[in-house]
C-alpha positions, 0 to 999 in steps of 0.5 A, spaced: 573 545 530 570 541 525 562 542 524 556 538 526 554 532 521 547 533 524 543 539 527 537 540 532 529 542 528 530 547 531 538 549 530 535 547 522 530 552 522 536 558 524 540 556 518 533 556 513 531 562 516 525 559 518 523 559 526 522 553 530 515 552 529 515 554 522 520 548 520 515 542 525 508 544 521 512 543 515 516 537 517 510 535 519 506 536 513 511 533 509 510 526 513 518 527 517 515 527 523 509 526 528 507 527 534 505 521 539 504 522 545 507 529 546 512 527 543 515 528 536 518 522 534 520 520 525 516 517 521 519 512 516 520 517 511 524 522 516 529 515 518 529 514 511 532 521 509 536 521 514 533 523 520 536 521 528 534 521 534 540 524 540 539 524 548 540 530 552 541 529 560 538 537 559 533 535 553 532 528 552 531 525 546 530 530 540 531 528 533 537 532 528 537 532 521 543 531 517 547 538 515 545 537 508 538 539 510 540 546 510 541 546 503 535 542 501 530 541 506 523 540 502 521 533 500 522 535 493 529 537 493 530 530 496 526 526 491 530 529 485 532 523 483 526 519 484 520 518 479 514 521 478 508 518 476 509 520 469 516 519 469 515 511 471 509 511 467 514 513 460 518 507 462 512 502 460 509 507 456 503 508 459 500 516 462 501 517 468 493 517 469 493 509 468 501 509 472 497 512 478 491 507 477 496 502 478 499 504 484 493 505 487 490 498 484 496 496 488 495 499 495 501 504 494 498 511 494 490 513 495 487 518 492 486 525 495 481 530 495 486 533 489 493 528 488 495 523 491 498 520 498 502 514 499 500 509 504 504 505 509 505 500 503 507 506 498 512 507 503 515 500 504 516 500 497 521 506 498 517 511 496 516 518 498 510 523 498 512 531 495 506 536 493 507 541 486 510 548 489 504 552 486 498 548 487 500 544 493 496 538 490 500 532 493 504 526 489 508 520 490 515 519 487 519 513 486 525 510 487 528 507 480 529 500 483 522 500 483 522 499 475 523 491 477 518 490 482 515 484 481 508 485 484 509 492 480 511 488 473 505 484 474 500 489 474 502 492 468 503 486 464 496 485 466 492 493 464 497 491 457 494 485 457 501 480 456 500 477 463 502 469 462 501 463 467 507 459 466 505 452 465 507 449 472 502 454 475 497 452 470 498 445 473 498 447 481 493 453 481 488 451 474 487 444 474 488 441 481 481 445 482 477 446 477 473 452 476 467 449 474 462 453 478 459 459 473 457 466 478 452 470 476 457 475 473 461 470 468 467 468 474 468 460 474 469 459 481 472 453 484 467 451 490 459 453 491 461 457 496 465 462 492 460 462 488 454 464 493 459 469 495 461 472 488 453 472 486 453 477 492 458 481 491 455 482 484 447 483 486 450 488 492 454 492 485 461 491 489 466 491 484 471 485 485 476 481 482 477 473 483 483 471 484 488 476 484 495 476 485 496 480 492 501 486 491 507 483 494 513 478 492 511 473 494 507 468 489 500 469 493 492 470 491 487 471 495 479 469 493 476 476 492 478 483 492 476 489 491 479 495 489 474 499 493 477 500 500 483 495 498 479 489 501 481 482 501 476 476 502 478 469 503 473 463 504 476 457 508 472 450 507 477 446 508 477 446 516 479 437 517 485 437 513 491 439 516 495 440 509 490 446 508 490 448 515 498 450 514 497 454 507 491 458 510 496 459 517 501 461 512 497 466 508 494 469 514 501 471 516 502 473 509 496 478 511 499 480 517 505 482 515 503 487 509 497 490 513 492 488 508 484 488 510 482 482 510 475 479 510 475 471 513 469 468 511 467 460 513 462 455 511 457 458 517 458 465 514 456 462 507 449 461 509 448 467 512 452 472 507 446 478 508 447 478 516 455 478 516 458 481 508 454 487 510 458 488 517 464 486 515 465 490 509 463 496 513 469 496 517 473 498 511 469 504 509 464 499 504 457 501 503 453 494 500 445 497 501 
């Protein structure tokens, strides 16, 4: 008779020793599975590793884990031939404080009360979220591909400070619109409004980027950002002109497609920035008074 290429949760927690409650409190904390509707169902990372669903006329549908499971079942057995933090930082020489700095600019891992936990994104990208056998304190890990990513080469080349604009962006993004417009904080903006709402951001002492390039392969940059809550802020003013129209329907589908918390702003909530700001930014876990 040949052996099973798959085994039950609980058939798993047999062969590890384990009982069956044992092995779904840990494949719960190591982020394999979850529990919606009384239901046990894979997260993204239990498919990425090779869990399945099966149906039973007896049992339903139940997840099974491949055999190779038996002998490696933790998250860090899994992972051993992804990157760490450190390792990943070596590559670009840099220290893994300033590597997690990155990913975390990027909306790939946040921070916890001790570590770090990968974020919905963070998994997108093929990573995977391990813990330190003696400390418990949680990390990510990387895939190697993760090396030419370039929202990730991008970001490093800018804390390195060898980030370039190629001429033909120069031309489309830089001399098209005028940044003529001086924030209180030294940004050159391209419209009074933008002003107004990077002024703002400054006397409310939110920190914020203008400008930045969203974390993705697409070639995108929002208004404003700011790293705190991960929050992107857009200003549309250009309501009657149906070639901004498109672009602005195109970015919000961008917005949409990688999840990322998006503030809209027009020209009516300029003029009242005290009442709306506040609000919105709150939503996202953003104090401004």
């Amino acid at each position: 008779m040949s052996k099973p290429e798959f085994l039950s949760t609980s058939a798993l927690a047999k062969q590890l020793g384990l009982s069956s409650k044992e092995l779904f409190s840990k494949f719960t904390k190591d982020q394999l599975i979850e529990k919606l509707d009384d239901q046990w169902c894979l997260t993204n990372l239990g498919s990425k590793i090779g869990g399945e669903y099966k149906e039973s006329k007896q049992y339903g549908r139940y997840i099974v884990w491949p055999v190779s499971m038996a002998n490696a079942p933790t998250i860090e057995k899994q992972a051993e031939t992804r990157l760490t933090a450190r390792a990943l930082g070596a590559k670009f020489d840099l220290s893994s404080t300033k590597m997690n700095s990155i990913l975390s600019e990027l909306g790939w891992i946040k921070k916890d009360i001790k570590g770090w936990r990968i974020t919905e994104q963070g998994l997108k990208q093929g990573g995977i979220q391990d813990e330190d056998i003696k400390s418990g304190i949680p990390f990510a890990r990387w895939p190697e591909t993760i090396i030419s990513n370039r929202a990730l080469l991008s970001s490093i080349e800018e804390v390195k400070g060898e980030s370039k604009v190629s001429p033909k962006k120069k031309v489309e993004f830089r001399e098209k619109f005028k940044a003529e417009h001086r924030a209180t904080d030294g940004h050159f903006v391209r419209s009074k409004a933008e002003m107004l709402i990077d002024n703002w951001l400054y006397m409310a002492e939110i920190i914020h980027a203008y400008e930045r390039k969203l974390p993705i392969e697409e070639d995108v940059y929002c208004d404003f950002y700011i790293p705190t809550g991960k929050v992107y802020i857009e200003y549309w003013g250009y309501e009657n002109d149906a070639k901004y129209l498109k672009r602005k329907k195109d970015k919000i589908e961008i917005y949409e497609k990688y999840g990322f918390n998006l503030i809209e702003l027009n020209d009516q909530d300029v003029l009242n920035l005290d009442d709306i700001l506040p609000r919105l930014l709150l939503k996202f876990g953003i104090q401004s008074y």
